[in-house]
PyMOL commands that place a pseudoatom at each C-alpha (Angstrom):
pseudoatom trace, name=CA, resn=UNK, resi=1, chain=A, elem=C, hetatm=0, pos=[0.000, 0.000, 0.000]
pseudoatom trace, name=CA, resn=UNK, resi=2, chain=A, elem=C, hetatm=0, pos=[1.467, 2.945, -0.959]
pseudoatom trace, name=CA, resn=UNK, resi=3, chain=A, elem=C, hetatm=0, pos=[1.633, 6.539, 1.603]
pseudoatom trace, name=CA, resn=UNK, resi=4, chain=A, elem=C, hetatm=0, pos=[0.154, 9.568, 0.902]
pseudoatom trace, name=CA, resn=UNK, resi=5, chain=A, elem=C, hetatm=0, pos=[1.606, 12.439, 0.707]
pseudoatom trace, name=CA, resn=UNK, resi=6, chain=A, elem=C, hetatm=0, pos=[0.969, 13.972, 3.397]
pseudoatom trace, name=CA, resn=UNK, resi=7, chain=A, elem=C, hetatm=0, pos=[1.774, 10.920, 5.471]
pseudoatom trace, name=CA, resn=UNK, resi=8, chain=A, elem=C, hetatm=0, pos=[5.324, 10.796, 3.802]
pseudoatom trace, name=CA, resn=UNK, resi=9, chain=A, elem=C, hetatm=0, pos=[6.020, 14.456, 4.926]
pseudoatom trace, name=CA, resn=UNK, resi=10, chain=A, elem=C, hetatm=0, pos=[4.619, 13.474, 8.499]
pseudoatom trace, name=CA, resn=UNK, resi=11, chain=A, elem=C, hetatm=0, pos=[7.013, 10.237, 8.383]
pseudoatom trace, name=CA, resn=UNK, resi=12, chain=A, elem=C, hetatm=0, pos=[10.332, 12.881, 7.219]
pseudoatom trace, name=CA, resn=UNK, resi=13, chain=A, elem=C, hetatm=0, pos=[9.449, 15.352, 9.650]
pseudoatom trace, name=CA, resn=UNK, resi=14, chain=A, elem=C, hetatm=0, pos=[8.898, 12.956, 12.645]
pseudoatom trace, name=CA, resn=UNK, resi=15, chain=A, elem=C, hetatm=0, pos=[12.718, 11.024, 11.045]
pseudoatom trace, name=CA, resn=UNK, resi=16, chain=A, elem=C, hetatm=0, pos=[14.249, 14.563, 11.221]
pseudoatom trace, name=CA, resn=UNK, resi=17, chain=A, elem=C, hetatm=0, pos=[12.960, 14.887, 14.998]
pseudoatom trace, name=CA, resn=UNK, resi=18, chain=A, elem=C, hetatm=0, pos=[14.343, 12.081, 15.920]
pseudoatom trace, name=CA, resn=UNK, resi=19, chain=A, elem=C, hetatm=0, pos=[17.607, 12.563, 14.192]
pseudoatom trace, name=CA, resn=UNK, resi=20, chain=A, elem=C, hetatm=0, pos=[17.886, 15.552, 16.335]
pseudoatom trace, name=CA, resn=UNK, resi=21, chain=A, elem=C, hetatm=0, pos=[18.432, 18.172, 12.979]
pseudoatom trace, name=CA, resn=UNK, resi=22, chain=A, elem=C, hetatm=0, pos=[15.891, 20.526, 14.885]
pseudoatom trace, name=CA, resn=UNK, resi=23, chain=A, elem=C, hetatm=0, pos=[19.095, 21.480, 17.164]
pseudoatom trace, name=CA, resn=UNK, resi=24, chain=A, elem=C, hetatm=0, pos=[19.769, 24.666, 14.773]
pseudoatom trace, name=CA, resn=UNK, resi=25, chain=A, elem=C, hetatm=0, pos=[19.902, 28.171, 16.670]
pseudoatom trace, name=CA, resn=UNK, resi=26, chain=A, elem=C, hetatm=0, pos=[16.393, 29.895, 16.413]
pseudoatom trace, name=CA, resn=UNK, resi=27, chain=A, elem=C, hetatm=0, pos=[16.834, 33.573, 15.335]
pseudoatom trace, name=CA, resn=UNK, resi=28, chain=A, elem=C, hetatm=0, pos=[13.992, 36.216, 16.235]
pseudoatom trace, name=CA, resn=UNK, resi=29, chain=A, elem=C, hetatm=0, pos=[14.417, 39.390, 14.487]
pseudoatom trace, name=CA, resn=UNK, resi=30, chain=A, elem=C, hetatm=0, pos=[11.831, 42.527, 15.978]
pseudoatom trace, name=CA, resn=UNK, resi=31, chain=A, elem=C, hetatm=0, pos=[11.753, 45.714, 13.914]
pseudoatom trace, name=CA, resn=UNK, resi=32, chain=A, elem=C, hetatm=0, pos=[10.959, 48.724, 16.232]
pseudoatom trace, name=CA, resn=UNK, resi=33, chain=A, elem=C, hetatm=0, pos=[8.461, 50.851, 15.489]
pseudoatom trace, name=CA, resn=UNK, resi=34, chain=A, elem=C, hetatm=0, pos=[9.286, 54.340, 13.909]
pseudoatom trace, name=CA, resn=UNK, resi=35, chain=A, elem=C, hetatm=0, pos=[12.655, 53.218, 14.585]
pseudoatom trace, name=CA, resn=UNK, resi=36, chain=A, elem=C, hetatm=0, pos=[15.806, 52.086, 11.403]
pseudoatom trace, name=CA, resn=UNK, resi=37, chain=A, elem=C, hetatm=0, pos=[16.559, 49.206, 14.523]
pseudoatom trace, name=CA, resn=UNK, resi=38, chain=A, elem=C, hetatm=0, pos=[15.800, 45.856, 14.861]
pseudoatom trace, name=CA, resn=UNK, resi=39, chain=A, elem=C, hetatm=0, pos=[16.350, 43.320, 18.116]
pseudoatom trace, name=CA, resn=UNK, resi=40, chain=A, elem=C, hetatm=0, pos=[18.102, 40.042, 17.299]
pseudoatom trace, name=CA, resn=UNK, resi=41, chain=A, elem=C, hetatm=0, pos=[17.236, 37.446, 19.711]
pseudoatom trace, name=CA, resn=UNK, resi=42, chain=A, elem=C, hetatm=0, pos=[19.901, 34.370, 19.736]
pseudoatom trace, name=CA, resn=UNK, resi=43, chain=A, elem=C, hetatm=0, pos=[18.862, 31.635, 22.690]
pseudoatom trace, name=CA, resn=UNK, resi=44, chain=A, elem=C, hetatm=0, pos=[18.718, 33.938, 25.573]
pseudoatom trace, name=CA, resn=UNK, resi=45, chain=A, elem=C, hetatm=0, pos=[20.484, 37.090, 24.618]
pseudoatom trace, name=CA, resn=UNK, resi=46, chain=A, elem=C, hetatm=0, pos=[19.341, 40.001, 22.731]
pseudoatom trace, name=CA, resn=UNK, resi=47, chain=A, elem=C, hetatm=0, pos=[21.231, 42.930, 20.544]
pseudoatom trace, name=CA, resn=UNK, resi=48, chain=A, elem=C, hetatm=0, pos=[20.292, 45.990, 18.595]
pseudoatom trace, name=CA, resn=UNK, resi=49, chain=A, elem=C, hetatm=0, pos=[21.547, 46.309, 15.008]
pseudoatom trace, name=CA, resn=UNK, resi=50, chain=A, elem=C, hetatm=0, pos=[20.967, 49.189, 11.909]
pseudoatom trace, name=CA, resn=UNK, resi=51, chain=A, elem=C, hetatm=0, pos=[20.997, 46.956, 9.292]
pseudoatom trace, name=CA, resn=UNK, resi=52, chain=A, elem=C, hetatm=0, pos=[23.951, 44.936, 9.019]
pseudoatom trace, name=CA, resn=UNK, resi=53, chain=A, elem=C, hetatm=0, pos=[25.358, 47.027, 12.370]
pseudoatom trace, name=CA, resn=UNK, resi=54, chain=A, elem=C, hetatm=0, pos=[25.195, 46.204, 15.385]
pseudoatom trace, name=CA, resn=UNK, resi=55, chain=A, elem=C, hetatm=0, pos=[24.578, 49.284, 17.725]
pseudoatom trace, name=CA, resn=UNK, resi=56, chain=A, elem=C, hetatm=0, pos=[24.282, 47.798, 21.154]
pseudoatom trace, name=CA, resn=UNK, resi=57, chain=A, elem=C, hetatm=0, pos=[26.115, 44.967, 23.742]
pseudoatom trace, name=CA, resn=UNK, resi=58, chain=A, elem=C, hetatm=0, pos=[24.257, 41.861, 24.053]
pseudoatom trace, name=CA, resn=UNK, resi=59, chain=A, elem=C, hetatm=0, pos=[21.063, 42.146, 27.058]
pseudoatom trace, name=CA, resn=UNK, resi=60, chain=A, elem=C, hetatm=0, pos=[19.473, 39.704, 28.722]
pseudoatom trace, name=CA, resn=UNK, resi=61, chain=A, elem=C, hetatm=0, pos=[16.128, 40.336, 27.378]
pseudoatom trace, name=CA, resn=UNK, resi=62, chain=A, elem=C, hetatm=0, pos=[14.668, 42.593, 24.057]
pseudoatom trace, name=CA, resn=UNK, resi=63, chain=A, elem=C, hetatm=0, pos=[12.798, 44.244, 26.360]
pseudoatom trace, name=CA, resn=UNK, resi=64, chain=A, elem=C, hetatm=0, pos=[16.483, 45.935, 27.577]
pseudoatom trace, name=CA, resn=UNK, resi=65, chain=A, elem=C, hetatm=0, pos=[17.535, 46.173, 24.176]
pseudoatom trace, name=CA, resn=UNK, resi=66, chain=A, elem=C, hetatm=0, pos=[14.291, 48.175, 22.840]
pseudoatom trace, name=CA, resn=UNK, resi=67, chain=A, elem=C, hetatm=0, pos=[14.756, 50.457, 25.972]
pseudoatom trace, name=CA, resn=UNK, resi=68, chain=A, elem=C, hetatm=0, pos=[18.190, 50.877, 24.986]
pseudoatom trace, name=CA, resn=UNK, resi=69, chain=A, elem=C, hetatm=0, pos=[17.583, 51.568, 21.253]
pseudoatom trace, name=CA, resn=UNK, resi=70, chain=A, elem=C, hetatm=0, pos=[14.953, 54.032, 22.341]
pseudoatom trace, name=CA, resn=UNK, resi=71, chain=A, elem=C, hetatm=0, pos=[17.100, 56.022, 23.872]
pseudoatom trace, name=CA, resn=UNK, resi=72, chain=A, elem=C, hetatm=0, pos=[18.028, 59.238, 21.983]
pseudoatom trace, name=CA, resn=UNK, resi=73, chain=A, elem=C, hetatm=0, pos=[21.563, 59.945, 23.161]
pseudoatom trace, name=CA, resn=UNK, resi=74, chain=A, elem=C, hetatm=0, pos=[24.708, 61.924, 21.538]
pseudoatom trace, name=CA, resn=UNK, resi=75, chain=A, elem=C, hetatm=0, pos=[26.225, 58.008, 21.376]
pseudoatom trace, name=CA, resn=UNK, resi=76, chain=A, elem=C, hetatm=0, pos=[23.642, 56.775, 19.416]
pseudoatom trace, name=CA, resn=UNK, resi=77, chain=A, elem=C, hetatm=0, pos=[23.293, 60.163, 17.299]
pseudoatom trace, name=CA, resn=UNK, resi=78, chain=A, elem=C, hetatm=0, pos=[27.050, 59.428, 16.110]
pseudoatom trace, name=CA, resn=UNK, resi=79, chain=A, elem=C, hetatm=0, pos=[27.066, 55.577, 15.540]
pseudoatom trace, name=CA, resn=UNK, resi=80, chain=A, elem=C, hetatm=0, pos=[23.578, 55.680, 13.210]
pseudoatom trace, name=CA, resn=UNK, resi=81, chain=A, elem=C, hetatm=0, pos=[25.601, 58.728, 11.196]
pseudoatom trace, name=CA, resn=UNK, resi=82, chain=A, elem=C, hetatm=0, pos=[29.044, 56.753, 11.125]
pseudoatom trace, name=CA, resn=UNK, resi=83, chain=A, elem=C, hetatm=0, pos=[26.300, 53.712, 9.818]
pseudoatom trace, name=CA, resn=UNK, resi=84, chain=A, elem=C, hetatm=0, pos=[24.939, 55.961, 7.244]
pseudoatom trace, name=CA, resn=UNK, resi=85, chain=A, elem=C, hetatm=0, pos=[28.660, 56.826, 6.289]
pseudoatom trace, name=CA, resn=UNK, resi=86, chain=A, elem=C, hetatm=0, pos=[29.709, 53.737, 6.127]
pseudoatom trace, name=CA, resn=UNK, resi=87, chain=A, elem=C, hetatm=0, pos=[26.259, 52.549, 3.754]
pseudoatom trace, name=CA, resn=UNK, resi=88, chain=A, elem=C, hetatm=0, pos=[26.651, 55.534, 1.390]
pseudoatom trace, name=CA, resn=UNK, resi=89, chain=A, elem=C, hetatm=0, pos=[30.615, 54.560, 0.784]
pseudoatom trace, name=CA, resn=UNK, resi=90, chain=A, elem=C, hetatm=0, pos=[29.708, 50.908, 0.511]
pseudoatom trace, name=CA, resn=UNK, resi=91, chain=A, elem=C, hetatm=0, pos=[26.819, 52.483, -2.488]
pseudoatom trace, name=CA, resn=UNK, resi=92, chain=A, elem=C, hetatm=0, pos=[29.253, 54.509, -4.244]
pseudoatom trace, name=CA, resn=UNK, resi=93, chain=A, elem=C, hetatm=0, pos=[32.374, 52.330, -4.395]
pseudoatom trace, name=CA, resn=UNK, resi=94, chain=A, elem=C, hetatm=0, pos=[29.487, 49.706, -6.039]
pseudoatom trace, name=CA, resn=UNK, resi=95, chain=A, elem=C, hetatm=0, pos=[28.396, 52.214, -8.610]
pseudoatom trace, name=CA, resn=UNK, resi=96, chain=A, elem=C, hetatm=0, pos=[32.059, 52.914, -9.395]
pseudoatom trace, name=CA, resn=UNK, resi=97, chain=A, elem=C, hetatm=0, pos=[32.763, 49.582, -9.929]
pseudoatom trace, name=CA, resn=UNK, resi=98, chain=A, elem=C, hetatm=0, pos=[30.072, 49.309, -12.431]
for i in range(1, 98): cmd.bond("trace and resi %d" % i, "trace and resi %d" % (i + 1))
show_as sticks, trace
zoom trace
């Protein structure tokens, strides 16, 4: 008798379970509102990044981290216009190239 479908993806799924290939790091990625940030969440630590920047340490919680990223301080002023520095270099040297 041959398995349906649906019963053969049921069967790989449950193989891959027990295989233990669900092990992989789970990433969690929160944009903040009215905000060019984002909190990564990695197990049980959280950071702030701009893109491909990171902008804060690693927290305990997102909760910290959003507080953090919140935060409009001279610091933060300087890093997200060394970031934009950085992205419009990165823009030009590509449109050079071309």
């Amino acid at each position: 008798m041959k398995n349906t479908k649906s019963e053969v993806s049921q069967q790989n799924a449950n193989e891959v379970s027990k295989q233990g290939f669900g092990k992989e790091e789970i990433i969690i990625r929160e944009n903040i509102a009215e905000t060019p940030f984002q909190i990564i969440t990695v197990k049980d630590e959280s950071f702030g990044v701009m893109g491909e920047y990171r902008v804060t340490e690693q927290l305990s919680s997102a909760k910290k981290v959003k507080e953090e990223l919140k935060k409009i301080t001279w610091n933060r002023i300087v890093q997200v216009m060394m970031i934009m520095k950085n992205i419009d270099e990165k823009i030009t040297n590509k449109i050079e190239k071309e």
